[in-house]
Each structure stands twice: as C-alpha cells, then as structure tokens.
RODO-659744 format. One record per residue (C-alpha): residue number from 0; residue in one letter; y, z, x. Coordinates in steps of 0.02 Angstrom, whole numbers, plus 50000, padded with zeros to 5 digits. Last residue first. Example, Ala and Ser with C-alpha at 12.3 -4.5 7.8 and 13.67 -1.06 7.14 Angstrom:
// residues 2
(site 1 "S" (49947 50357 50684))
(site 0 "A" (49775 50390 50615))
// end
This chain:
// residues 319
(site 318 "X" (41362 50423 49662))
(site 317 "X" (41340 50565 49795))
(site 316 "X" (41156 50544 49845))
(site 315 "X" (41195 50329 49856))
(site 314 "X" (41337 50370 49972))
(site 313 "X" (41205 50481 50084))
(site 312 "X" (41089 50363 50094))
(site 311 "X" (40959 50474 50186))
(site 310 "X" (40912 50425 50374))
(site 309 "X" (40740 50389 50378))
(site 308 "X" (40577 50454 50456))
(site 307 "X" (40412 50362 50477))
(site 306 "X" (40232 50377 50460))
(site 305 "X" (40068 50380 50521))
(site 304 "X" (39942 50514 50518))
(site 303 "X" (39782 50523 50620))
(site 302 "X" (39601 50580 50595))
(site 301 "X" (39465 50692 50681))
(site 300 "X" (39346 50602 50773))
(site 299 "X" (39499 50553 50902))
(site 298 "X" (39630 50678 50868))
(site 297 "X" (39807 50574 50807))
(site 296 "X" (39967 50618 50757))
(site 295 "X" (40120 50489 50740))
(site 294 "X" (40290 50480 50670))
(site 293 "X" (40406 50332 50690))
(site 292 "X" (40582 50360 50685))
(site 291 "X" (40727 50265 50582))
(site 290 "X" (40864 50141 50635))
(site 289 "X" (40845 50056 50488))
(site 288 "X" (40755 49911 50617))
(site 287 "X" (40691 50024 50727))
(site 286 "X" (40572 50064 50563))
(site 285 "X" (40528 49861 50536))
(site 284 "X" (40491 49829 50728))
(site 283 "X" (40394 50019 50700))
(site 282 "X" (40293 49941 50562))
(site 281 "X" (40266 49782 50663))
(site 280 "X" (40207 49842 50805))
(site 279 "X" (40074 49926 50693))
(site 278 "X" (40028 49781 50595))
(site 277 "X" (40011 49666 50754))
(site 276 "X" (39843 49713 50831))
(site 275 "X" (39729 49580 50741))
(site 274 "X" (39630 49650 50639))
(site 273 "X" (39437 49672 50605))
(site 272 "X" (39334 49846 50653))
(site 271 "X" (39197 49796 50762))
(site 270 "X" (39146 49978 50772))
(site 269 "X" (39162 49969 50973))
(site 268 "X" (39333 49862 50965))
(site 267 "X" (39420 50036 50856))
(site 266 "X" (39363 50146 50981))
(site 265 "X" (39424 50052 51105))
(site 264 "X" (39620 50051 51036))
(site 263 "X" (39690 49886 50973))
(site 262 "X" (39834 49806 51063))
(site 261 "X" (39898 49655 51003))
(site 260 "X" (40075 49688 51006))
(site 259 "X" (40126 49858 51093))
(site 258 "X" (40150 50010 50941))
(site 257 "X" (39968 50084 51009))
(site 256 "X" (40016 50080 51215))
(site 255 "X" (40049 50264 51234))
(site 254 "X" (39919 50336 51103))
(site 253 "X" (39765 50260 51225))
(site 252 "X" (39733 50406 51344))
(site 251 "X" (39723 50504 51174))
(site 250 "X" (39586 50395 51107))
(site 249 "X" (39639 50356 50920))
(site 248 "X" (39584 50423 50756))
(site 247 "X" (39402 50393 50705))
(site 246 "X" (39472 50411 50527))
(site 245 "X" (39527 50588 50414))
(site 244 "X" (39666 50491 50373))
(site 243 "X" (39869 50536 50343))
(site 242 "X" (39992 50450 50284))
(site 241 "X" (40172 50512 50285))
(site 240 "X" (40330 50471 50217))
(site 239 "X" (40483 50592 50290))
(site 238 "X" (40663 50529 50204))
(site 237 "X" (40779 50630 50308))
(site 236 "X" (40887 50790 50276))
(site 235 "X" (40852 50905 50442))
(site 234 "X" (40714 51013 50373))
(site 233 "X" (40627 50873 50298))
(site 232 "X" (40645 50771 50142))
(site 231 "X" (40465 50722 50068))
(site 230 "X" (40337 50587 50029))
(site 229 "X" (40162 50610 50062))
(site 228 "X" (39996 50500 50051))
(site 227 "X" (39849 50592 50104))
(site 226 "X" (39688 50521 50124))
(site 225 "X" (39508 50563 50140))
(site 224 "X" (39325 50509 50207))
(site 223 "X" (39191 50490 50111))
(site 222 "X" (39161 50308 50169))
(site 221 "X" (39244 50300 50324))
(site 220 "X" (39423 50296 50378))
(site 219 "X" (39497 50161 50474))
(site 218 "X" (39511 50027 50348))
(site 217 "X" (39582 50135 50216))
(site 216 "X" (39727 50224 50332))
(site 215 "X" (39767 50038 50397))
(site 214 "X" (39794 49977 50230))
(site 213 "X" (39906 50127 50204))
(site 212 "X" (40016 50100 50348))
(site 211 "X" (40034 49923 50323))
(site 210 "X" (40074 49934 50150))
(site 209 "X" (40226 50058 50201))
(site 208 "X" (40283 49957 50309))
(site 207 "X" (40285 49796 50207))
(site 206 "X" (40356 49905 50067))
(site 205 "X" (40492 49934 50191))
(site 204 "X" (40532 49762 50227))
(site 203 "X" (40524 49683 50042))
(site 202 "X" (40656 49847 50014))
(site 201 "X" (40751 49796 50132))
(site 200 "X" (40873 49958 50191))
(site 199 "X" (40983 50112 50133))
(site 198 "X" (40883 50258 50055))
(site 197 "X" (40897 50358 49913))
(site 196 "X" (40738 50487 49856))
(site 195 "X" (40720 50492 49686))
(site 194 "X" (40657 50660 49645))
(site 193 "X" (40467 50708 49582))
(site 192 "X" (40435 50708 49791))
(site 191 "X" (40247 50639 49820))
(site 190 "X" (40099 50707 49876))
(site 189 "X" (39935 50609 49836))
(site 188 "X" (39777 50616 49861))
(site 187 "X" (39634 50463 49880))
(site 186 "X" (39464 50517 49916))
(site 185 "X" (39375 50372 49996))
(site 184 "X" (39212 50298 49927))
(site 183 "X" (39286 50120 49985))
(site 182 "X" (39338 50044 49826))
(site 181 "X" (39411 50197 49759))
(site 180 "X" (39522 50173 49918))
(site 179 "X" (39552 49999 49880))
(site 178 "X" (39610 50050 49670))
(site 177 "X" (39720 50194 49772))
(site 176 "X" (39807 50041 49890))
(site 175 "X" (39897 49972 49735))
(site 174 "X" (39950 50126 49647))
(site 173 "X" (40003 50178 49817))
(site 172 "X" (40110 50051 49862))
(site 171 "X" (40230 50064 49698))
(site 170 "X" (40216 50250 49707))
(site 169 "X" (40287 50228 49878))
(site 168 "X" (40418 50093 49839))
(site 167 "X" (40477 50197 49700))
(site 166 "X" (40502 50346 49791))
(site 165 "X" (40599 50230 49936))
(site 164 "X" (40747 50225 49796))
(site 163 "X" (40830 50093 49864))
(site 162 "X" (41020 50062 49898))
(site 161 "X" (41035 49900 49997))
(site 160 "X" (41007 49798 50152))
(site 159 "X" (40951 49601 50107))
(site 158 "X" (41127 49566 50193))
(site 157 "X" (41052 49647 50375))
(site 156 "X" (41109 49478 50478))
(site 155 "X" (40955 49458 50536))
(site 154 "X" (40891 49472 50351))
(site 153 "X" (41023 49353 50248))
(site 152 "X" (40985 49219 50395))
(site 151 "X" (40756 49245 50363))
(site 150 "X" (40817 49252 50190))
(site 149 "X" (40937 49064 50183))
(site 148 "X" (40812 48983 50260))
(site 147 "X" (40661 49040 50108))
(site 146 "X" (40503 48946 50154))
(site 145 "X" (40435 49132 50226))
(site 144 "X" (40512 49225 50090))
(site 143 "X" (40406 49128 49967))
(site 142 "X" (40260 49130 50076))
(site 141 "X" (40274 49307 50064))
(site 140 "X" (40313 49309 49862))
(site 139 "X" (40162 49205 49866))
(site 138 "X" (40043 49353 49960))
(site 137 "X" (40103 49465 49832))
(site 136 "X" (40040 49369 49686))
(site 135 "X" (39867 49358 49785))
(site 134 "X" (39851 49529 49774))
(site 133 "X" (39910 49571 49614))
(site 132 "X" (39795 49453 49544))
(site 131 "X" (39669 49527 49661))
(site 130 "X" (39682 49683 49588))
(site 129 "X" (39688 49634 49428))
(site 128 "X" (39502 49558 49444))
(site 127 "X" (39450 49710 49521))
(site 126 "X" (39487 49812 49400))
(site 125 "X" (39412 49720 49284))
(site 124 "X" (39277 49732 49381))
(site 123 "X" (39275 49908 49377))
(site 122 "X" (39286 49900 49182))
(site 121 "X" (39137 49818 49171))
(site 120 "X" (39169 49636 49132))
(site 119 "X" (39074 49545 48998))
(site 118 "X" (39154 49387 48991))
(site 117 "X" (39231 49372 48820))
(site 116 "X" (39322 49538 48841))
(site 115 "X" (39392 49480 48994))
(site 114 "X" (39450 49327 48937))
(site 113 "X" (39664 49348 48975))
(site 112 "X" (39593 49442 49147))
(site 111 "X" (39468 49300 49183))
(site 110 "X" (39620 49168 49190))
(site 109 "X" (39707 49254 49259))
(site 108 "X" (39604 49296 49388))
(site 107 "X" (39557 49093 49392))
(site 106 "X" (39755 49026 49393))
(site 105 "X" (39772 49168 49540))
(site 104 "X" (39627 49080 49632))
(site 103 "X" (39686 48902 49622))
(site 102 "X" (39879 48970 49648))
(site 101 "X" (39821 49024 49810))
(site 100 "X" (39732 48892 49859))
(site 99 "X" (39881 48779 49826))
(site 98 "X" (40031 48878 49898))
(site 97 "X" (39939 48885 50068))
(site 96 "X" (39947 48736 50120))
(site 95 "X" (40144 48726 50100))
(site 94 "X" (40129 48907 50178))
(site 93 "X" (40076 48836 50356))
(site 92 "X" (40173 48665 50340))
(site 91 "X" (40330 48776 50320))
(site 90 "X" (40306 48882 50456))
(site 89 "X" (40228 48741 50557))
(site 88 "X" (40380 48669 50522))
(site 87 "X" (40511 48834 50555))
(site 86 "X" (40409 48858 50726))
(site 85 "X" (40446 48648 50781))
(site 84 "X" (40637 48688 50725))
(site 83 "X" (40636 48834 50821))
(site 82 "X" (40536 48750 50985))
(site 81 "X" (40671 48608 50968))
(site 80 "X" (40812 48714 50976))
(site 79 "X" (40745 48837 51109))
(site 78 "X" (40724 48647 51211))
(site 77 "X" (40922 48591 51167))
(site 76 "X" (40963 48772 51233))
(site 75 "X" (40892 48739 51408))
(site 74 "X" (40946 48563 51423))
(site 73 "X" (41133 48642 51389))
(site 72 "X" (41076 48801 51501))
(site 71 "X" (41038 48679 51636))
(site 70 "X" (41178 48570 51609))
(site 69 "X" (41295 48726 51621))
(site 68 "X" (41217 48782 51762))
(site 67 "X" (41253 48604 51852))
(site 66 "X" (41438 48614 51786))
(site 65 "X" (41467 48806 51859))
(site 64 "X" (41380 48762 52040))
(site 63 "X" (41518 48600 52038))
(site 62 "X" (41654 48712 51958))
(site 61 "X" (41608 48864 52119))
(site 60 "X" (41601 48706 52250))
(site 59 "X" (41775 48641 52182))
(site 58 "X" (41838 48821 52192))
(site 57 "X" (41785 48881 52368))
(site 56 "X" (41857 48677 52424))
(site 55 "X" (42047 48761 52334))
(site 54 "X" (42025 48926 52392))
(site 53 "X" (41969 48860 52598))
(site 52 "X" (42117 48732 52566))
(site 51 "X" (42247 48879 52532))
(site 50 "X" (42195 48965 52670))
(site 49 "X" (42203 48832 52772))
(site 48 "X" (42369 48780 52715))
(site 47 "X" (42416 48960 52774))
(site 46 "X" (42372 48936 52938))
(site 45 "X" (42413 48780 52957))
(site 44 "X" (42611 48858 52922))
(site 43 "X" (42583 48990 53046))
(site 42 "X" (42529 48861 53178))
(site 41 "X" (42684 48772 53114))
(site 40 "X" (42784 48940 53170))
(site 39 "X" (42705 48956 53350))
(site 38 "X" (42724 48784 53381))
(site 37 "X" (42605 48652 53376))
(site 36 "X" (42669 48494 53502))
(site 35 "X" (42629 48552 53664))
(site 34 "X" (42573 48392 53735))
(site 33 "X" (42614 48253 53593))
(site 32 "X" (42470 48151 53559))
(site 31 "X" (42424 48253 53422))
(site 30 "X" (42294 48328 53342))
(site 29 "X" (42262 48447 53179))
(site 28 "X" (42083 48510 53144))
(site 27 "X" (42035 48591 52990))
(site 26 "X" (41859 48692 52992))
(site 25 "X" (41734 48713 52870))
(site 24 "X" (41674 48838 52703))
(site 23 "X" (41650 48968 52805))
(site 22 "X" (41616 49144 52701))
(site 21 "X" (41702 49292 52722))
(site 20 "X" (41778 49291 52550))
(site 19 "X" (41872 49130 52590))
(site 18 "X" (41864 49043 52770))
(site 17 "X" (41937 48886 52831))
(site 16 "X" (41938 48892 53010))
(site 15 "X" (42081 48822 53099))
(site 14 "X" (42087 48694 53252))
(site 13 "X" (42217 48642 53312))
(site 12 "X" (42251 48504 53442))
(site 11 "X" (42369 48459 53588))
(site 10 "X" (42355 48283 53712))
(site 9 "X" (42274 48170 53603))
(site 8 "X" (42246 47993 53685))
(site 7 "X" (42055 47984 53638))
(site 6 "X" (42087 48023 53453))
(site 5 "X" (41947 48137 53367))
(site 4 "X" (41956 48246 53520))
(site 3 "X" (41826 48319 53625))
(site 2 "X" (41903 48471 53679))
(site 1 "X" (41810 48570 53842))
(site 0 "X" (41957 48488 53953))
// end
C-alpha cells in the first residue's frame, strides 16, 4: 500500500539499488501486474543486472568526467603553446634590436683599437677599449644562443654536454674580470691548479657561472678590497672553484633565501647596489644542472666566497 507505482494496475514491484564503490548511482525498478510475480531466483538475476548497470552508468559518468578534463587540459595546452611561441618572439624581437647597437659600438672599439696609435690612447684606455670589445662580443654570442632553436632543444636535452677542461674556463674568466678589478682599486689574486682539470658539462653554461660569480665578487667589494679566485680538487676528488671577497657579505638571518629569484639581501638595497636578483639563482639553476654543489661562506662586514663543486670526468682523466 506505501508503493506508488509507475503503472496504476501493478500488483508486484522491485526495486534495486544500483550501487558501485559505495556510491548510489540510482535505483532500478521492475513492476508487474502479476501478484507475486519476482521469484526468489529472478530477484537474484536483477540483482546482478544491477550490478552490472551501476558499472556500466559508474563508467559512462567516469568517460564523461575523463572527456571534459581532457578538453580542459587540450584548451589548457593550446594556451602554454601560445604563451611559448609569444616568449620565443619577444625573445627574438628582444635580441633582433639588440644586434644593431651592439654591432654600432663593437664596429667603433674596433675601430679605435686598429687606430690606437693615431688616437692617443694611454695604455689604460686601451685597455679599456679591448675590454669592451670583448664585452660586447660576448653579449652577441648570447643573443646568438638566444635566436638559436635548435640550442635552447640541444640544452634541455643535455647534447651541448661535453669534456671540458674547467681550468681553461677559469683562466678564461679571470683574465677578463682581473682588467674590472684593476678598474675598481681591488686586489685581484689568483689560485689556480697548473693541471687540466676534466669536467663533463656546457661549457657556455659554466662560464656563465663562473662570470656571474666573479662579477658579483667585484661589485660587492669596495675599493681596496680583495679577491681570491681558486681552482682545486678536494679531499673527495671534485672540481672545487672558489671566489672569495672581502665585501659587505650577507646578513646571516638572510643566507637562507639568497639562491631564491629576485632576492637581494638588505645590506646590499641600503648601498643602492644595482642588480636584479637573478644571477645567483641562476648559478646554482646552472650547478643543479651538472648535478654539482654550491658552496657558500659569508660574515657580514667581513666577506663571502662563492663557488661550486663538480663531479670529475672520470673517462676524460683516463683517456
């Protein structure tokens, strides 16, 4: 009598729940207008085709949820596309406007540094002159890299890895960052291993690093001031560089957050010091990279010394 039946002559019903992973999905409901008509052994049988409904509705609802996520990550991917292929342009339009100013200033340093005895240079602005030649040479092999598809590919898939001697790079760095130094009343000195010392990695990636780390050591340390650049195998076998400044060094409640992206220590914000936070981060980006290991000491008013560790090329050592 409490059954309200779908057909107003029924006299027997079922009614079985169709449930999968303890969740309700409905109900199936079987009348007749037979009294007594569902036996024990068809109300087995509903039973099971319940069951197998409840998998076959819980699977239709899981493809539906499945298709709408796949639309999202579709309209999700199509959107990453377009912001890489907006990045790569402004990339491209970035360096294209580049490409002329610098070659306007290298033509001129050239330019001075073929006339140089017609000008009436001192030899410290000669100096000077080559350095920026150097400089500015430099910055187009950037640009270069930066225009270059097929690098950015060759370097996240680790193809620009080879056998470098990371003596070279060193002495390569610090004949160019020594002229700077001189440049800033700073005593440059130098301790570097006589032996090539093998590693396995980008060379245009570790010089990067190691650039970094110097130009960092000059802009941080006064006039006066000193630096160390050293290049070593440790105890346990690795590559250990090394520079060390006799700077403002960093505030030891701030040494946690100095690798982070933009972050630039107080000290460094009260002197006004220019940069824009990313050379560290992107010195140990580079060093995680070759699976290596930062190294870092720092007393504020005394100094600091940044470096890295690397794994030796051991291949390289035997050939």
């Amino acid at each position: 009598p409490e059954t309200a039946p779908l057909d107003t002559e029924t006299r027997s019903c079922v009614a079985m729940p169709l449930v999968t992973h303890e969740r309700g999905l409905g109900v199936l409901v079987l009348e007749s207008r037979t009294p007594h008509h569902f036996t024990e052994s068809m109300v087995e049988f509903i039973s099971l085709l319940a069951a197998r409904l409840a998998a076959a509705l819980d699977n239709a609802i899981l493809y539906d949820q499945i298709g709408q996520q796949f639309e999202e990550l579709q309209r999700l991917y199509e959107q990453v596309q377009e912001l890489e292929q907006l990045k790569t342009d402004m990339i491209r339009i970035a360096s294209h406007d580049l490409r002329g100013p610098m070659a306007t200033v290298l033509g001129f340093a050239e330019l001075i540094d073929w006339q140089d005895e017609d000008t009436n240079l001192t030899p410290q602005q000669v100096d000077y002159m080559r350095e920026i030649t150097h400089a500015v040479r430099r910055m187009q092999s950037i640009v270069n890299d930066f225009l270059s598809i097929e690098r950015v590919e060759e370097t996240a898939k680790g193809r620009t890895f080879g056998h470098i001697d990371l003596r070279a790079l060193v002495i390569q760095a610090a004949d160019e960052y020594q002229t700077r130094a001189a440049h800033h009343g700073q005593h440059w000195q130098e301790d570097i291993q006589k032996q090539p010392v093998w590693v396995f990695g980008d060379p245009a990636q570790l010089y990067e690093a190691i650039s970094n780390l110097l130009s960092n050591a000059i802009k941080y340390t006064p006039r006066g001031g000193t630096i160390i650049v050293r290049l070593a195998i440790d105890d346990d076998g690795r590559a250990l560089f090394e520079v060390e400044d006799s700077g403002m060094g960093v505030p030891l409640e701030q040494q946690g957050e100095l690798f982070r992206p933009f972050f630039r220590a107080g000290n460094v914000r009260k002197h006004k010091i220019e940069g824009t936070g990313l050379g560290l981060h992107l010195v140990k980006k580079i060093i995680d990279r070759h699976n290596g290991q930062i190294v870092f000491r720092s007393v504020e008013g005394v100094g600091s010394t940044f470096g890295f560790l690397l794994k030796l090329d051991d291949h390289k050592r035997k050939t």
